[in-house]
FINU-671666 format. One record per residue (C-alpha): residue in one letter; z, y, x. Coordinates in nm, 3 decimals, always signed. Each point is the difference from the previous one (the first is absolute). Example, Ala and Ser with C-alpha at 12.3 -4.5 7.8 and 13.67 -1.06 7.14 Angstrom:
2
 vexpa       w       v       u
     A  +0.780  -0.450  +1.230
     S  -0.066  +0.344  +0.137
//
This chain:
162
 vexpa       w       v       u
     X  +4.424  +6.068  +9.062
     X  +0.320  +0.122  +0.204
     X  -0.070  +0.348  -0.091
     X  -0.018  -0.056  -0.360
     X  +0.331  -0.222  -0.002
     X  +0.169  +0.280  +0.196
     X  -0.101  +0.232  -0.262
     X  +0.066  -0.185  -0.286
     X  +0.356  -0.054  +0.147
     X  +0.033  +0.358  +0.101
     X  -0.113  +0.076  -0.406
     X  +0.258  -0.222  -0.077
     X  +0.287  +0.173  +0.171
     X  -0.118  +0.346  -0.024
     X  +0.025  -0.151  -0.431
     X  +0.347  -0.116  +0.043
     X  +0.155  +0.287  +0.195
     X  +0.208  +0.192  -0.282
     X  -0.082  +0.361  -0.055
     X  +0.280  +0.225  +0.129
     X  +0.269  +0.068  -0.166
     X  -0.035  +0.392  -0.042
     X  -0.381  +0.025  +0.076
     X  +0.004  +0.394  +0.018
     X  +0.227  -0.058  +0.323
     X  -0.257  -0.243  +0.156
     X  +0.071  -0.352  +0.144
     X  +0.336  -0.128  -0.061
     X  +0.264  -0.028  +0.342
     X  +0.268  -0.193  -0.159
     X  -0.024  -0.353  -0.140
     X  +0.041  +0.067  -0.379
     X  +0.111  -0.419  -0.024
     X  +0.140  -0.076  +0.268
     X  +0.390  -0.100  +0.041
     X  +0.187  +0.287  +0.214
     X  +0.255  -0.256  +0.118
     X  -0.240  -0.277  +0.099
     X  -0.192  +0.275  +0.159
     X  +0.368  +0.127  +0.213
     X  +0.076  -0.347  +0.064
     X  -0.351  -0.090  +0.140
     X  +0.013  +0.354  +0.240
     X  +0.364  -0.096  +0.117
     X  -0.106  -0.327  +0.110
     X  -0.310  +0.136  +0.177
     X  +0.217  +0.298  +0.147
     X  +0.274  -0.260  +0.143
     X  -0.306  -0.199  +0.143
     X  -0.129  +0.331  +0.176
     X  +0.320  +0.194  +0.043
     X  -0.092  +0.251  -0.191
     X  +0.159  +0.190  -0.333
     X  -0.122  +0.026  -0.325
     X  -0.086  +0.323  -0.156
     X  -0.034  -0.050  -0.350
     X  -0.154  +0.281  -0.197
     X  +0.046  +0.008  -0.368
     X  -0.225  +0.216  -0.226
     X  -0.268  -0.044  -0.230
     X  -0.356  +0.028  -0.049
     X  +0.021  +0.318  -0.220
     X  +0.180  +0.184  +0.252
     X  -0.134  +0.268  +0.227
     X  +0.242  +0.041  +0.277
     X  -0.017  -0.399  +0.026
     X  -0.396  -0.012  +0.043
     X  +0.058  +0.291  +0.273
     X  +0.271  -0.163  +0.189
     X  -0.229  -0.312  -0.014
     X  -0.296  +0.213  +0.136
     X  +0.248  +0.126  +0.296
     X  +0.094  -0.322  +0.116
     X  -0.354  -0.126  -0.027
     X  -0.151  +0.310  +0.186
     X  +0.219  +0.132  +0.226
     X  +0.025  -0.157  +0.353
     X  +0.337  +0.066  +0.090
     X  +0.112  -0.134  -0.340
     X  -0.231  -0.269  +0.022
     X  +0.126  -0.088  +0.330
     X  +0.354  +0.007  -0.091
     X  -0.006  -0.191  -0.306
     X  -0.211  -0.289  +0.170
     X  +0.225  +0.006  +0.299
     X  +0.329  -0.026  -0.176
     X  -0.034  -0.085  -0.388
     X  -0.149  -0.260  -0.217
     X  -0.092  +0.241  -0.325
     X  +0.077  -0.104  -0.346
     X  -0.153  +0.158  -0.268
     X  +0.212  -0.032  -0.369
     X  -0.136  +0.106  -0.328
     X  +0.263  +0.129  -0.182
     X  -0.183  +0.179  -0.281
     X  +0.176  +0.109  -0.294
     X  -0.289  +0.086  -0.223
     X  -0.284  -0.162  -0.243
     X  +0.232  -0.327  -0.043
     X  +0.343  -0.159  +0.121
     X  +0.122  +0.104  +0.319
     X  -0.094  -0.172  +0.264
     X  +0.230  -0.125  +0.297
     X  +0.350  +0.149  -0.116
     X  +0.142  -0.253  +0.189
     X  -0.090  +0.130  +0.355
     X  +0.075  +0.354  -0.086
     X  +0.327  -0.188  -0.142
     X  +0.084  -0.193  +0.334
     X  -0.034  +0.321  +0.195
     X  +0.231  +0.257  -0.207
     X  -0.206  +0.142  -0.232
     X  -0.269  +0.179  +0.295
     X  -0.255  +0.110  -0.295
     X  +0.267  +0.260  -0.121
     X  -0.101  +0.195  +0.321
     X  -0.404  +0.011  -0.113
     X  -0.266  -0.182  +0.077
     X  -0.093  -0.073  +0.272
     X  +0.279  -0.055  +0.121
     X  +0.110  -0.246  +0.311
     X  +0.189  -0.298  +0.128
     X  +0.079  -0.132  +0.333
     X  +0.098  -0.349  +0.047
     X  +0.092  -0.177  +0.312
     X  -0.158  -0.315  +0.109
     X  +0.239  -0.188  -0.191
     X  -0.069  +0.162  -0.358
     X  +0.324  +0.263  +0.080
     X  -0.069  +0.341  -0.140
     X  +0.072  +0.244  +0.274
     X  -0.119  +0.343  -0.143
     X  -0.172  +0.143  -0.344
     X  -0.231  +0.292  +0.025
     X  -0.084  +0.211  -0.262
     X  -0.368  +0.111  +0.093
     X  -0.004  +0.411  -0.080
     X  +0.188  +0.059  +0.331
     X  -0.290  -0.200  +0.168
     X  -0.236  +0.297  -0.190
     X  -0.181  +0.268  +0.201
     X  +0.074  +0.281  -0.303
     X  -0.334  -0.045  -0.073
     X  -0.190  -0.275  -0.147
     X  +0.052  -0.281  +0.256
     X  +0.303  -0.156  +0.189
     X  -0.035  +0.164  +0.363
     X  -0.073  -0.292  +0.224
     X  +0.240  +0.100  +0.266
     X  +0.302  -0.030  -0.212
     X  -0.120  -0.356  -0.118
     X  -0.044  -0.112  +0.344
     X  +0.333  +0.173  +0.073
     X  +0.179  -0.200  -0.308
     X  -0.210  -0.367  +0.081
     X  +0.159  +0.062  +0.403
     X  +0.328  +0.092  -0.112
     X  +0.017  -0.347  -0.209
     X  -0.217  -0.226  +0.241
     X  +0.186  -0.284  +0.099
     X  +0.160  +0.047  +0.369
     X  -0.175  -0.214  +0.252
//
């Protein structure tokens, strides 16, 4: 009887999980409804608590530099390392197309970052300050992925100084 409940409930959620966004791109990494403010506010409060910074990545689902950025930090061990270590990772959908725009605020609050391409970067301190924006080709092995060294090399540089 516990088997069939758990699979009934796993039905249930599997039926409720939204298809992505832009299906030909697979599953979706950014939160098509979720609030890119509450989101900051919730990583600066958890980066103060662990004296950390917060990287906040803006981009959207339909973007291919943002799905390979995501893929380095995931995947990489040095950049996995380095972001755990130092940053509490924030990621904003700011996607422009099929419908309103979505979180102009945040791109608002930090000078207009999305003019540099997505993806594109912020630093903030533990205290929501914004120390740095990075725009994400110079992160970009002149290929078709962001060279892992230079990421780990930018995520140091920022780190918070302990």
């Amino acid at each position: 009887m516990k088997l069939l409940t758990a699979l009934v409930l796993l039905a249930a959620t599997v039926a409720l999980r939204a298809e992505p966004e832009y299906p030909q791109m697979g599953p979706d990494i950014y939160d098509v409804q979720a609030d890119g403010t509450a989101q900051i506010a919730a990583a600066v409060a958890q980066a103060r608590a662990e004296h950390k910074h917060v990287l906040v990545k803006l981009g959207a689902n339909w973007c291919i530099w943002c799905r390979r950025l995501s893929h380095t930090f995931e995947t990489d061990a040095a950049v996995a390392a380095a972001l755990h270590e130092n940053y509490v990772l924030v990621l904003v959908d700011v996607n422009h197309r099929q419908g309103k725009a979505r979180n102009d605020a945040v791109n608002d609050r930090y000078g207009n970052p999305m003019a540099q391409g997505l993806p594109v970067l912020v630093v903030l301190d533990e205290n929501g300050r914004q120390l740095t924006t990075q725009e994400t080709g110079a992160l970009e092995d002149g290929k078709s992925a962001h060279d892992p060294a230079k990421v780990t090399a930018f995520l140091r540089q920022w780190a918070p100084k302990r």
